[in-house]
N, C-alpha and C positions, 0 to 999 in steps of 0.2 A: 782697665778703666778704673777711674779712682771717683770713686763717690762719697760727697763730705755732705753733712746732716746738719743742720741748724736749727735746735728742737728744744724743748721746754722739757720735755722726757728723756734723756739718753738712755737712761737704761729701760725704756721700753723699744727703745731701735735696738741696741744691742743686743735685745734677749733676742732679737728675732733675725737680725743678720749671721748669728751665730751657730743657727741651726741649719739643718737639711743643706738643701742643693746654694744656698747662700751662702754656708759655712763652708760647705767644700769649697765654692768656687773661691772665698777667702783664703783658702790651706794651697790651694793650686796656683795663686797667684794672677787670678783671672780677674778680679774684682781688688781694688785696697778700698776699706770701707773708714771714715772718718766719721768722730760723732762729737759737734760743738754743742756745749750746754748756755744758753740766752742767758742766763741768771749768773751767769760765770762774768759776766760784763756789764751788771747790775750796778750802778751805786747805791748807796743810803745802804744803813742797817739791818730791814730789812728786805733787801735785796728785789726791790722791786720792779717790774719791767713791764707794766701795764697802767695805763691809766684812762680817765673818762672821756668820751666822746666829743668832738667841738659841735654845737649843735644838737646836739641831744642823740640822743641812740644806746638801745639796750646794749647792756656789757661793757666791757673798757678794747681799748685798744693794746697790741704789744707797740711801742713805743720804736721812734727811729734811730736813738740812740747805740740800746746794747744793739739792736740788731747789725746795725753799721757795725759798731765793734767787734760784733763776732765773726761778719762778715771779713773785714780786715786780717781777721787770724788767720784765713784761708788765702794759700797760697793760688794765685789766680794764672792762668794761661789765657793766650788769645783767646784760644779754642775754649774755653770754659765756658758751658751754661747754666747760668743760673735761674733754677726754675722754684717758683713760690705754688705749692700747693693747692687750691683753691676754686669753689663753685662754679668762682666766675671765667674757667680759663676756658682753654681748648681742650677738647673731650679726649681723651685717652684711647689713643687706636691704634691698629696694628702700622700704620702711617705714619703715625706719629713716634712712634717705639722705632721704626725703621730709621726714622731720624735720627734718632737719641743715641742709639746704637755707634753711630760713627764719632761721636764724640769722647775727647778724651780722658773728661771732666766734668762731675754734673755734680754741683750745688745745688741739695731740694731742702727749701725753706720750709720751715711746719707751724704755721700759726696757730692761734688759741682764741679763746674768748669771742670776740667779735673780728678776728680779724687782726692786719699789722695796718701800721699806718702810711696811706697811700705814696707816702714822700718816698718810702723804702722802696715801693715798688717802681715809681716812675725814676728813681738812679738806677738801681741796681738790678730789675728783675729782667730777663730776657726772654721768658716764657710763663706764663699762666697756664696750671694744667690741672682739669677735675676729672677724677673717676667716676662724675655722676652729676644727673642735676636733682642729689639732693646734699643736706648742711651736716655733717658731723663735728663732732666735740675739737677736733682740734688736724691739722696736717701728718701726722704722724701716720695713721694706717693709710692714708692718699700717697704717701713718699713708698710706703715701704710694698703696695700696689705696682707702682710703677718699675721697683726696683726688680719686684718678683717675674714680672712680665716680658721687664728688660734682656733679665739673664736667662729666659730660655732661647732667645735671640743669640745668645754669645756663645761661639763655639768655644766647647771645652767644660759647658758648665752640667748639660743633661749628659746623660750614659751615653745616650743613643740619640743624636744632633738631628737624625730623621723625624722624630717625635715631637720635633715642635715646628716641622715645615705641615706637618697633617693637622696642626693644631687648629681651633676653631677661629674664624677671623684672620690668618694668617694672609688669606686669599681673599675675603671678604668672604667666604663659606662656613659655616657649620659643620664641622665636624661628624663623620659616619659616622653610625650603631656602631658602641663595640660589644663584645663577649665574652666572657671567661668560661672556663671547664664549671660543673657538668654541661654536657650536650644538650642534655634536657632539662627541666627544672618544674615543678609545677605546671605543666601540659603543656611549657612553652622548651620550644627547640629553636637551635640557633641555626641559620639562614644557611644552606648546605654548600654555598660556593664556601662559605669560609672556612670549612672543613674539610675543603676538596685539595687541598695543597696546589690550586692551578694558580702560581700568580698573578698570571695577563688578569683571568678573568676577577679574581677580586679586587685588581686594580679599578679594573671600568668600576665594579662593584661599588666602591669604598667611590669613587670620582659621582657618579651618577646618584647616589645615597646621600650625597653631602650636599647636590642639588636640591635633590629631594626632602632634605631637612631644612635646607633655610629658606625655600618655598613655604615649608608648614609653619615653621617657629617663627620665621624674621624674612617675610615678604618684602619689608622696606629694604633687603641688600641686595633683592634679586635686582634694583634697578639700577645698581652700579657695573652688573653684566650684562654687557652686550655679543660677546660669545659664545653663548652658550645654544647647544644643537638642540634644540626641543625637537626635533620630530627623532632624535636621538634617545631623548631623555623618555618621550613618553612611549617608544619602542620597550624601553628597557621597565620601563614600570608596566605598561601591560604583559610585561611577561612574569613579573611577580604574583608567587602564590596568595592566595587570598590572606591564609595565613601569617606570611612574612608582611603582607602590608598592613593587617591590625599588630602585628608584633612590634615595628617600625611605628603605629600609630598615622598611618599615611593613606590608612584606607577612601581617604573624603579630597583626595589632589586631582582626580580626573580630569574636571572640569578645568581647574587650572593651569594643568598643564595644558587640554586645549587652547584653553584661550592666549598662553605665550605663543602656543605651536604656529597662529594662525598669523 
């Protein structure tokens, strides 16, 4: 996949594609990573690519000029998406990553200030996409978000490609409790299927637990399943130790779970 940058900062993309599992996946030829500087297509002296509002409005605009021009630089395919960064787009999901995934070109624009000027977006932009509904300084950490999240999606880029199908949201789920060694730690001990070496059963375990987390933490995903076996689910939670269910923080789901189960 080849991903080209359209940013005010290169070299804060650069520091950051160049490390960890982003740099590998560069070294491995899984990712080709491109990074266009705005100001690089600037006229005047000095180099400027912002200007004031029509109508009034705090901050300037980046202008539709260099942006075209830089745009131009990029060599483009059918298939290329170009996506502009931004509050106002569609929210960043494991759906939407699903998408992007198949693509064999992604142009992610990084604005500043107040914003690019709207002309650029109604030629050029093919997706509107924000990691939040809230405003940061500029497109830059929203691109390099989307990028991170992308590549545990592409096989070749994690050790272990299994690691990011358990991921949180992958399924619309939450992610198990995990654990590391000691066994014990401050009066608290880790849940004994997971140390039992039985896989079946810490499968259900890890499946059933990941219910049971996004019941407690993000109630609003349980209503995108319709699957799911609650008299299964709460089988499996009244058999939980008192203990493992204040360790898990799940002690207060009873009632909830009745009320799916019914």
């Amino acid at each position: 996949m080849k991903i080209s940058f359209i940013t005010l900062f290169p070299e804060f993309i650069k520091s950051y594609i160049q490390t960890g599992l982003l740099g590998r996946a560069q070294l491995n030829n899984i990712f080709e990573f491109e990074v266009y500087n705005i100001r690089d297509n600037a006229e005047g002296n000095y180099k400027s690519v912002d200007d004031t509002v029509y109508g009034g409005g705090d901050g300037a605009l980046i202008q539709y000029a260099p942006l075209k021009k830089t745009l131009d630089q990029i060599e483009l395919a059918s298939d290329s998406a170009v996506i502009y960064l931004s509050p106002q787009g569609r929210p960043l999901d494991s759906a939407l990553i699903n998408e992007l995934k198949n693509k064999k070109h992604l142009v992610l624009v990084s604005g500043r200030y107040a914003g690019i000027d709207q002309r650029f977006i109604t030629r050029h932009v093919h997706i509107e996409v924000s990691i939040g509904d809230y405003v940061l300084s500029g497109g830059e950490l929203p691109s390099l978000v989307l990028v991170e999240c992308l590549s545990r999606q592409c096989d070749g880029v994690l050790g272990n490609q299994k690691s990011s199908k358990e991921d949180s949201f992958v399924n619309n789920f939450l992610e198990a409790p995990q654990f590391t060694k000691p066994v014990e730690i401050d009066g608290m001990t880790v849940p004994q299927v997971l140390t039992s070496g039985d896989h079946k059963k810490i499968e259900v375990w890890k499946k059933n637990m990941s219910v049971l987390m996004t019941l407690s933490k993000r109630e609003d995903l349980i209503a995108s399943h319709d699957h799911i076996n609650w008299p299964d689910v709460l089988s499996f939670y009244n058999s939980l130790s008192e203990e493992d269910k204040n360790l898990m923080q799940i002690h207060h789901l009873l009632e909830k779970i009745k009320k799916y189960s019914l």
